[in-house]
N, C-alpha and C positions, 0 to 999 in steps of 0.2 A: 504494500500500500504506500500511494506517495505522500510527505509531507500533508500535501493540501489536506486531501483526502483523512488523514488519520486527523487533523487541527480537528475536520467537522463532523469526524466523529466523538471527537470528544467535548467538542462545542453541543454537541446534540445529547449526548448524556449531562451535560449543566442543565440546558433545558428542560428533561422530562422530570429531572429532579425537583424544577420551581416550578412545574405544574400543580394544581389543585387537585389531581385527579389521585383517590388513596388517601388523600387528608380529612377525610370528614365520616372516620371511624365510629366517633365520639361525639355525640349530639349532645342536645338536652333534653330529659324528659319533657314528657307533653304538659304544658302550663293549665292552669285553671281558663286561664280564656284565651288568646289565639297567639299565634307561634307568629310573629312577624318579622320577615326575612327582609333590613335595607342596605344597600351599599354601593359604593363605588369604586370606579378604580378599571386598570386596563386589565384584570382578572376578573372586574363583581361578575360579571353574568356568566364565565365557567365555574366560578364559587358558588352561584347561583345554584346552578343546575348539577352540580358535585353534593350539596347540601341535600336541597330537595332529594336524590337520589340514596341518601344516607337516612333520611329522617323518618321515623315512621309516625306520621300523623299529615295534620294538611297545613299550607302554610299559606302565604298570602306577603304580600309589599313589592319593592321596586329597586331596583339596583341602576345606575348609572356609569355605562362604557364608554372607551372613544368610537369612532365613527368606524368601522370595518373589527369591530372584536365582539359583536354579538353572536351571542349561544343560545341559543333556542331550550328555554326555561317550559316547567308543565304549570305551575302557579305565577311565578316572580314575573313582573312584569320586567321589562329591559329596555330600557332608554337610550339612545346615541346619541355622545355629544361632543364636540370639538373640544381637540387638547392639541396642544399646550394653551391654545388662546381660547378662554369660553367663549358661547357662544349664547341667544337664546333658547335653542333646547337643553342646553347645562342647566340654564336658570327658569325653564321651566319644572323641569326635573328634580330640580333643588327645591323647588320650593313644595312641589309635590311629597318629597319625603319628610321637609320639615311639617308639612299638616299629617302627615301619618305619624310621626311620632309627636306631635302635639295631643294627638287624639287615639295614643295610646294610654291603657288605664293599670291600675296596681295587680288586675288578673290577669295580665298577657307579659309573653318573654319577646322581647326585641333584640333579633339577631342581626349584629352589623358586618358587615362581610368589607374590608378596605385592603385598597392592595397600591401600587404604583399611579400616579394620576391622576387620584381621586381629590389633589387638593387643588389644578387646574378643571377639574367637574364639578364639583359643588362649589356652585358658583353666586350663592344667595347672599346678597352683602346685608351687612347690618344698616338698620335703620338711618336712611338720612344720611349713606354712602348711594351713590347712580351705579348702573350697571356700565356704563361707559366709563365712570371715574375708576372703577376696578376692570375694566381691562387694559385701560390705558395705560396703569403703575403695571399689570403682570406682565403687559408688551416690553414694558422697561425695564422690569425686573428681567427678562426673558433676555436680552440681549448685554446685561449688562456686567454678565462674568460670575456676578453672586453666586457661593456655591446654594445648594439644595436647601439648606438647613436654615438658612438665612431667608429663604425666598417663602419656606415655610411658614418663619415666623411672620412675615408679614400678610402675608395671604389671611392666618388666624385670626390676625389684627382687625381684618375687613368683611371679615366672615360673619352672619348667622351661625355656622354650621362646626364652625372649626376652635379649634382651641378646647374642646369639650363642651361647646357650647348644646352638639348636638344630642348630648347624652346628658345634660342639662333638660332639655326639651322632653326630653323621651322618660325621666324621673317621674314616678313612681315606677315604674312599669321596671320588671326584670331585665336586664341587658348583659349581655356576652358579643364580647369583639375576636372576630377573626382574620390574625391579618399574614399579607404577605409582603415581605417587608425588600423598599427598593431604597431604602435608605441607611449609608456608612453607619454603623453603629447599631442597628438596628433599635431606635428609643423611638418606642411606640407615640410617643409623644409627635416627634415628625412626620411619620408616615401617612399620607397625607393630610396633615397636620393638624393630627390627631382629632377627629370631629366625637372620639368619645372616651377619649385620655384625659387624664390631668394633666395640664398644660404648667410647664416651668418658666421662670421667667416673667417679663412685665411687658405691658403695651410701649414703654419705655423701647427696649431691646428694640421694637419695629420701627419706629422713629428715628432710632440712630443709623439702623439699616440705609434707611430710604435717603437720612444724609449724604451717607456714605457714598452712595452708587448716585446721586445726586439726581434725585427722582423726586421731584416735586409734586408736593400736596396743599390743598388750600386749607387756611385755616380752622375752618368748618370739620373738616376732615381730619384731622388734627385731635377739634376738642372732641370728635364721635370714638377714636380710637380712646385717647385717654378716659372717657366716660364710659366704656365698656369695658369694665376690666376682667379676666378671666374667671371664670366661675370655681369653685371648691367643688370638687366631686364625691360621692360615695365610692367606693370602691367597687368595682366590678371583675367577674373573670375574662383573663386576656390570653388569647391562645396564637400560636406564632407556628403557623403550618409552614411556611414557605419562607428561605432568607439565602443570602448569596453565600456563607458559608454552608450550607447544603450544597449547594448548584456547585460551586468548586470542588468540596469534596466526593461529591460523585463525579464530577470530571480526572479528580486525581485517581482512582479507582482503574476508571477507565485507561486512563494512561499507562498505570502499570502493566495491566492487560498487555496492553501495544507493544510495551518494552522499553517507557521513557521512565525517569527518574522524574516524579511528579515535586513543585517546590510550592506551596500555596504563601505567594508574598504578603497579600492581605487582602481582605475583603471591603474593603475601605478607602481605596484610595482614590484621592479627589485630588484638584489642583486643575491648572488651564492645559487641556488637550494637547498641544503642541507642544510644551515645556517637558508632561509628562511623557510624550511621545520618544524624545529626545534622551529623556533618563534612562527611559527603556531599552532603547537603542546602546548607550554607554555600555549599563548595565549587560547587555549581554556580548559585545563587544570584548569588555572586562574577562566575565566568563570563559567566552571563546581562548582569548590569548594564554591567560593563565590555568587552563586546564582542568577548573575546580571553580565551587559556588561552595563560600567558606571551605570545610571539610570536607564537601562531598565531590567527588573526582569526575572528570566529563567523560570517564571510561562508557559508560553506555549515553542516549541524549537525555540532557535535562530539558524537562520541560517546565517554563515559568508559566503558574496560574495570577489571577487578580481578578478582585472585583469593585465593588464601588463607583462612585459617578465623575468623570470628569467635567470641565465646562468650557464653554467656545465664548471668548469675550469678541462680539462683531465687530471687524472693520472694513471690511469686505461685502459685495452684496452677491457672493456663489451662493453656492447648494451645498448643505453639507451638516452631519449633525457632528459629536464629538467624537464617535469609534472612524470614522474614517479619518479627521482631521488627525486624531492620535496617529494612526498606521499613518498617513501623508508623511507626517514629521518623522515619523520612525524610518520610513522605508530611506528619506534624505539622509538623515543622521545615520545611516546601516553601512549607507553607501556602495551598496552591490556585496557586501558579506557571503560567502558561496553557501556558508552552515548554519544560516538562521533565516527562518520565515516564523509569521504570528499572525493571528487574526485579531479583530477584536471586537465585538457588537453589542448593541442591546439587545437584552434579555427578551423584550417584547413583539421584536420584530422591525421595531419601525426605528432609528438612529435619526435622530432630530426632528424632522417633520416628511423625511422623504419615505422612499417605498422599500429600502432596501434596509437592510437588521445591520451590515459594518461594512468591512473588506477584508481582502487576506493581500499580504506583502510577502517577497520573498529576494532571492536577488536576481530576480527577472523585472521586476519591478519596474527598476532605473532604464534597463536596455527598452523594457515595453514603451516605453514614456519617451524613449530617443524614436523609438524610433515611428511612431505614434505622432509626433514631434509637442508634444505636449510638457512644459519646463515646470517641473514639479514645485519649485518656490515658489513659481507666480503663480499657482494653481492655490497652495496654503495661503500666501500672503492677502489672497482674494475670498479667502474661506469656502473657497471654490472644491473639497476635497470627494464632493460627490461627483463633478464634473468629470473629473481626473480618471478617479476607479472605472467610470464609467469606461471611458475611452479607452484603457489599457483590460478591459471585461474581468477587474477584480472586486466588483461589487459582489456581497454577499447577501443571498433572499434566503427568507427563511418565513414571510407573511406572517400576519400576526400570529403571534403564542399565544394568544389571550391569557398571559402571566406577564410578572414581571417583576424580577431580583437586581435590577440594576445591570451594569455592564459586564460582561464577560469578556476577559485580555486571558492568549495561550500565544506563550514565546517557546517555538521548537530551537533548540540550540544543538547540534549534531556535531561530534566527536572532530 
């Protein structure tokens, strides 16, 4: 088996692993009055219908996807709605779920189902924020470098739904979260930011945010944030079916199989796309020359695993999400290396807003690109790095997963 070939299969043992499908063993028994199933995220509606499948009784609510990752549910209703930038089916849908958990009561159990994306879907702004004033800050937030975490906390800031607001809503009523987590650290609190966690920190933190990345707000907006401050929660049970340390570690599994020496670097790691790319690049460089990754000798091939999000700060107006712009920079920074190729994508299929899940690099890479005549710098410096792959046919599909663990990066490094 070549290279390519063995990355994607061991790219596709990550995936089955952050699948929902086997996680929903373990239900809850049937409530005094009605089981209601809501959620979002680019998994709710295969959670959806993984759940239902699991449960034995009847169930009833509504779960919100993006646009192409609907699952055909037997109760759950399934909404489709634009991510990364809401849309108004988001904020029809959001507001639909907040009236079902308003008008849930102390006899029924409310099952929230959140996975990747659910905190560009619920999209119901707090009182006396516009739906145009909150797309306008996540358009900016969206381009402005902010990692995950950050973009989070603001999002809860403007939220109805978020910060625990939504589980605030849904009080009295029983409540169990089940999440699959695309975020470094996996703190349920982030994930899409957290609409039934206790939320840490203050409307302060979001503030300083929006300084920072200099994303202006009117004063109005201002006093609404600081006058809705997060809510105290009761404690509920939190269950964590799916996370990128899964997904790596059934990839490393697999590896061995092959015959690579598997290295799980982290599952966390963030920073801007093309810097990280470059590290990547050193780091196995490193590798190669000295024979060894610390202790362990390059006598058969190491294979470097990672997960976590990187980010694309815009200055360019290409195509492109973060796993291609990482491999862009990595394949420059390789520099035609004959013993090392890598892929690298999102978990869910889709790598920024285009159609393709990453790319794979190798040291055919550079000669494709000559002779292609397509000049790799000016293609990154453009953020152009979907353009690129395209042209040299090292785009990687894989259609939506309907999951999502964050990125998956496999560095093959060969003797």
């Amino acid at each position: 088996m070549n290279n390519e070939k063995s990355l994607k299969l061991i790219m596709n043992a990550a995936l089955e692993a952050a699948s929902p499908k086997g996680k929903f063993k373990k239900t809850p028994t049937k409530p005094q009055g009605k089981l209601i199933v809501l959620g979002a995220g680019k998994a709710a509606a295969s959670m959806a219908k993984e759940f239902e499948n699991n449960y034995e009784g009847p169930v009833e609510g509504l779960v919100i996807t993006r646009y192409g990752h609907f699952t055909k549910t037997k109760f759950v209703e399934v909404i489709e709605a634009s991510h990364p930038e809401p849309d108004e089916n988001g904020l029809l849908a959001s507001k639909k779920i907040f009236d079902i958990a308003s008008n849930s009561t102390k006899s029924d159990h409310v099952v929230f189902l959140i996975s990747g994306g659910a905190s560009s879907l619920l999209t119901l702004p707090l009182s006396g924020i516009s739906f145009e004033d909150k797309q306008r800050i996540n358009k900016e937030l969206l381009i402005s470098g902010a990692p995950i975490d950050e973009m989070n906390i603001v999002r809860r800031s403007l939220s109805q739904l978020k910060g625990g607001r939504l589980a605030q809503t849904i009080f009295p009523a029983k409540l169990s979260t089940y999440m699959i987590s695309d975020i470094p650290g996996d703190d349920p609190a982030y994930i899409g930011s957290g609409p039934t966690i206790q939320a840490t920190g203050s409307n302060e933190d979001s503030i300083s945010i929006l300084d920072h990345y200099k994303i202006s707000i009117s004063d109005k907006i201002k006093k609404i944030i600081y006058k809705n401050t997060l809510p105290q929660l009761v404690k509920s049970p939190q269950y964590m079916i799916a996370n990128p340390m899964m997904a790596l570690k059934s990839a490393a599994n697999v590896a061995e199989k092959e015959g690579y020496i598997p290295i799980i670097l982290s599952d966390c790691l963030e920073g801007e796309a093309r810097v990280e790319g470059k590290k990547m690049a050193e780091l196995a460089i490193k590798i190669s020359n000295e024979k060894k990754y610390k202790n362990i000798s390059l006598s058969k091939p190491i294979l470097l695993l990672s997960g976590g999000e990187t980010t694309v700060k815009v200055i360019g107006n290409g195509r492109g999400g973060r796993n291609t712009e990482l491999m862009l920079s990595m394949a420059i920074n390789l520099n035609k290396a004959r013993n090392i190729s890598a892929l690298a994508v999102d978990t869910d299929g889709i790598d920024g807003i285009e159609d393709n899940a990453g790319a794979y690099i190798s040291h055919e890479t550079l000669n494709k690109a000559v002779f292609k005549k397509a000049n790799p710098q000016t293609y990154l410096d453009n953020n152009d790095s979907y353009s690129f792959f395209k042209k040299i046919n090292d785009l990687i599909f894989t259609s939506p997963t309907l999951t999502n663990v964050n990125d998956f990066r496999a560095v093959l490094i060969n003797p």
